[in-house]
C-alpha positions in Angstrom: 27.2 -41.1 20.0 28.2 -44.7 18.5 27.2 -48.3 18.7 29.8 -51.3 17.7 28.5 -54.0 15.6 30.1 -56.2 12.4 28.2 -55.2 9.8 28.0 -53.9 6.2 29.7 -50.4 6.4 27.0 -47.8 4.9 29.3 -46.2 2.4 32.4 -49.3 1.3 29.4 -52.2 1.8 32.0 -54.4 3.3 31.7 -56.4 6.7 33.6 -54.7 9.0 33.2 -53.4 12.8 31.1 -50.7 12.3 30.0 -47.4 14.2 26.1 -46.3 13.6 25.6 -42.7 13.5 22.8 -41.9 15.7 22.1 -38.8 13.7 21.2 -40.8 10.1 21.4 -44.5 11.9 23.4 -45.1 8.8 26.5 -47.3 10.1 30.2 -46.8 8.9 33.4 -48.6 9.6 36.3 -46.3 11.1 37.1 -45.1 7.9 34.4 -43.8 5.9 33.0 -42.5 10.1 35.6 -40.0 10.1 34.7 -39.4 5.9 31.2 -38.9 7.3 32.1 -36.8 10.4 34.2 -34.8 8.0 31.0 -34.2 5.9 29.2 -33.2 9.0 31.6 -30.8 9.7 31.5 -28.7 6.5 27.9 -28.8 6.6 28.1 -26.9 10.1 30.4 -24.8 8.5 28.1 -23.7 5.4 25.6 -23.2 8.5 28.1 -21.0 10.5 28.7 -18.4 7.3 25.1 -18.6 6.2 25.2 -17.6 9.5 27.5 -15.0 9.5 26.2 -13.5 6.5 22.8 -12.9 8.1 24.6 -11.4 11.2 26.0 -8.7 9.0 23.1 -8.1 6.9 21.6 -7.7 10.3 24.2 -4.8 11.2 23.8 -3.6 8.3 20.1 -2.7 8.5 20.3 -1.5 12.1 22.7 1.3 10.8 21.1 2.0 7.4 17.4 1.3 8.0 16.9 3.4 4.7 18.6 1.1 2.5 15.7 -1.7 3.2 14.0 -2.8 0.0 10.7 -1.8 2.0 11.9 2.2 2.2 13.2 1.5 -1.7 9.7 0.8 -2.7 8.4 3.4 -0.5 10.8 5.6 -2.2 9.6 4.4 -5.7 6.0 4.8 -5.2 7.0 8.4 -3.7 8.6 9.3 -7.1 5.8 8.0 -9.5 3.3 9.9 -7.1 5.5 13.4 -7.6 5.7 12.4 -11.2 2.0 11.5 -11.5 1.0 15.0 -10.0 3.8 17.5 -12.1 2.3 15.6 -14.8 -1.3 16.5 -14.1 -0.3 20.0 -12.3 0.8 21.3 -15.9 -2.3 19.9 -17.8 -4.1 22.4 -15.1 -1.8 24.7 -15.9 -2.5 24.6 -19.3 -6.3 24.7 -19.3 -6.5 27.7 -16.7 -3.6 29.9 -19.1 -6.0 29.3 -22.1 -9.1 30.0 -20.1 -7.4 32.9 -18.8 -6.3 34.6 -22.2 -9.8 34.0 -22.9 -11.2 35.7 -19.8 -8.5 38.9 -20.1 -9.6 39.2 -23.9 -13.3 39.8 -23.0 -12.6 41.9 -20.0 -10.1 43.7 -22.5 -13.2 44.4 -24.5 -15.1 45.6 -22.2 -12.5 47.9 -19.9 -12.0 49.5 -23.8 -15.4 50.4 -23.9 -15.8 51.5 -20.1 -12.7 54.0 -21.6 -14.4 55.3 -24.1 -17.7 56.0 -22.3 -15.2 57.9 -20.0 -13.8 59.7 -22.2 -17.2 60.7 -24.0 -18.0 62.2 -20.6 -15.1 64.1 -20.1 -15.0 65.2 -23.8 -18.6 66.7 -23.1 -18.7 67.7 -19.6 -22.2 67.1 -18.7 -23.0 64.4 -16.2 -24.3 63.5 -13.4 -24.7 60.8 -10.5 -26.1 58.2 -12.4 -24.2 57.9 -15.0 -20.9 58.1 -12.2 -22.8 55.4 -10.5 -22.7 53.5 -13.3 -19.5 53.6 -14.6 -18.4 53.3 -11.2 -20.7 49.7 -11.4 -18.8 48.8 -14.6 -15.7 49.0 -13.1 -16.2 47.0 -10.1 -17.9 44.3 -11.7 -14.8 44.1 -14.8 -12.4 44.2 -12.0 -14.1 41.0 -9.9 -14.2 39.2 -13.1 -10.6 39.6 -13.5 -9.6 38.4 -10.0 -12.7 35.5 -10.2 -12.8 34.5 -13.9 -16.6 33.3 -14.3 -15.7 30.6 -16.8 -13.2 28.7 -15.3 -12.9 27.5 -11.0 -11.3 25.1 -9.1 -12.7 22.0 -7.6 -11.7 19.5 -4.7 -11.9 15.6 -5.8 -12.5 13.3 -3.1 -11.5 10.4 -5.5 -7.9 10.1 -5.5 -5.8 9.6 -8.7 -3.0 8.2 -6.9 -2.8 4.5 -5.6 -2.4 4.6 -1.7 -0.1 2.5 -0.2 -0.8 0.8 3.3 1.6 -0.8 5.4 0.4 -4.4 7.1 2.2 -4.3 10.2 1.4 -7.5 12.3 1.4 -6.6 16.0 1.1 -8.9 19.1 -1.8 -9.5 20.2 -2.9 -9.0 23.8 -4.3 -11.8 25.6 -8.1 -12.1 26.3 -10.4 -13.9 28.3 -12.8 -15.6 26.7 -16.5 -14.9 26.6 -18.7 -18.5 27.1 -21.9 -16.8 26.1 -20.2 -14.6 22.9 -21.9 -14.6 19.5 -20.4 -14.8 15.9 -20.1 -11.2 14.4 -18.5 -13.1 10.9 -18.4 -16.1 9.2 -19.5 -19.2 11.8 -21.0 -21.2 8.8 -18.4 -23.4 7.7 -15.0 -23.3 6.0 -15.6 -22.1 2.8 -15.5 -19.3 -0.1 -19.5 -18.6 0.3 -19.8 -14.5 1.5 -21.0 -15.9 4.5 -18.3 -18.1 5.3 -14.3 -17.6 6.1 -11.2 -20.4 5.1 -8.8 -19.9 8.0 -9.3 -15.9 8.9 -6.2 -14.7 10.2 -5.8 -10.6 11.2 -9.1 -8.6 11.9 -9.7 -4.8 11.9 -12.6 -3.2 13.7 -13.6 -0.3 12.6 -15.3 3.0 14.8 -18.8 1.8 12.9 -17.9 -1.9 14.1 -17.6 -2.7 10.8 -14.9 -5.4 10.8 -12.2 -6.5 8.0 -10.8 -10.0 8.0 -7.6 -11.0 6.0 -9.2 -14.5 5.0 -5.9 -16.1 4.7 -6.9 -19.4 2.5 -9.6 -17.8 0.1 -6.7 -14.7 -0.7 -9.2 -11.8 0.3 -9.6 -8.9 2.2 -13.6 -9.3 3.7 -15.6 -6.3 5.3 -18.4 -7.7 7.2 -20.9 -4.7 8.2 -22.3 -4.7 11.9 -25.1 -6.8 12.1 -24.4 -8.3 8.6 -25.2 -11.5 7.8 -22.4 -12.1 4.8 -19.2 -10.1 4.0 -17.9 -8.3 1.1 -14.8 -8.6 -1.1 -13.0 -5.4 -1.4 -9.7 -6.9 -2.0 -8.2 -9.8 -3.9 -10.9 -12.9 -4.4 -9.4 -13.8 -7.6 -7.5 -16.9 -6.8 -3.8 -16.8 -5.3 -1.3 -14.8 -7.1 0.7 -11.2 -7.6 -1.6 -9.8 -10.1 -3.1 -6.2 -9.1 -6.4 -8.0 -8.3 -5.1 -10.8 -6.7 -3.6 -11.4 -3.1 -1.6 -14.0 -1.8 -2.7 -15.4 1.6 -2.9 -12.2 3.3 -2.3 -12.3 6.9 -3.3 -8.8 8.5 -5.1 -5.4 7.3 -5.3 -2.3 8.7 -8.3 0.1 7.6 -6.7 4.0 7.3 
């Protein structure tokens, strides 16, 4: 590990024999050698427990997996979602009870005077098919209003309220042959932050339309390039690097759900 020379010792600057550690080529006299091998030591220590520390957290994941900050936010965005949809379930709630009451009170009015035509027939005891027919009609048609209020339905919204989540899992990759005679499906005109050009693509996602979707790692943006197309589109980040809601920070994969 050491040379012998008389030299100036690295940490007393005297002239002394001196040992020159091959690890800082910084030479020492025996003294301040051991000092410095004494230093080296500890440091190896701080190495072991950092070390050691890791191991455990290690352990510790393997037999609570759901403890990982990962599940916690998960778990967090799970709880604002339920929130999010109580919160809009009672608003429906509340609209359909009032549009209810509103629907019962004019079916109310109505089945009251389907009574009293009822009643007028009994009272005089002259009638006939047609008018049975019709208050027969009158019943039927109070009775589907009740079960399928006219002024007040349910509709499906393909746009969703609540922010998905997607989870970037990179993946090895298999490995390929490559094509001599392949063409460029995206980018191919220069590093860049043009639509038509990439800055050090990283993950790609094909679509079943062969649409593909490139994390462009350096420009901090998600890019969907259209089969055929000649220039991509942003659909995520492009806003210069950072942790804001429209910003990404050199994304490396993306998966298209």
């Amino acid at each position: 590990m050491v040379k012998t020379n008389k030299t100036q010792c690295f940490t007393c600057h005297r002239e002394n024999n001196t040992y020159t550690c091959e690890g800082c080529t910084n030479r020492f006299c025996v003294i301040h050698l051991t000092e410095h091998q004494q230093i080296l030591n500890e440091q190896l220590h701080h190495i072991i427990d950092g070390y050691n520390q890791f191991k455990e957290r290690i352990n510790q994941q393997k037999q609570s997996p759901l403890n990982h900050s990962l599940i916690k936010k998960i778990d967090q965005w799970e709880r604002n979602a339920i929130e999010i949809i109580q919160q809009k379930a009672q608003e429906y709630r509340d609209v359909v009870i009032e549009s209810l009451q509103t629907c019962i009170n004019h079916i109310e009015t109505k089945f009251n005077d389907l009574n009293k035509q009822i009643q007028q027939l009994q009272k005089e005891n002259d009638f006939n098919e047609i008018q049975l027919n019709h208050l027969r009609n009158q019943l039927r048609k109070i009775t589907e209003e009740l079960h399928s209020p006219s002024n007040i339905s349910i509709e499906q919204d393909s746009q969703a309220f609540i922010n998905k989540i997607s989870i970037v899992s990179e993946k090895k990759s298999k490995v390929s042959k490559w094509n001599q005679n392949a063409i460029s499906m995206a980018g191919g005109n220069g590093e860049g932050q043009e639509l038509s050009q990439l800055n050090r693509p990283f993950g790609i996602f094909i679509d079943k339309k062969k649409n593909i979707f490139i994390a462009d790692d350096c420009n901090h943006r998600i890019v969907e390039w259209k089969y055929n197309a000649k220039e991509g589109q942003i659909i995520a980040g492009g806003n210069n690097r950072g942790n804001r809601m429209d910003q990404l920070n050199r994304p490396t994969n993306v998966i298209v759900d």
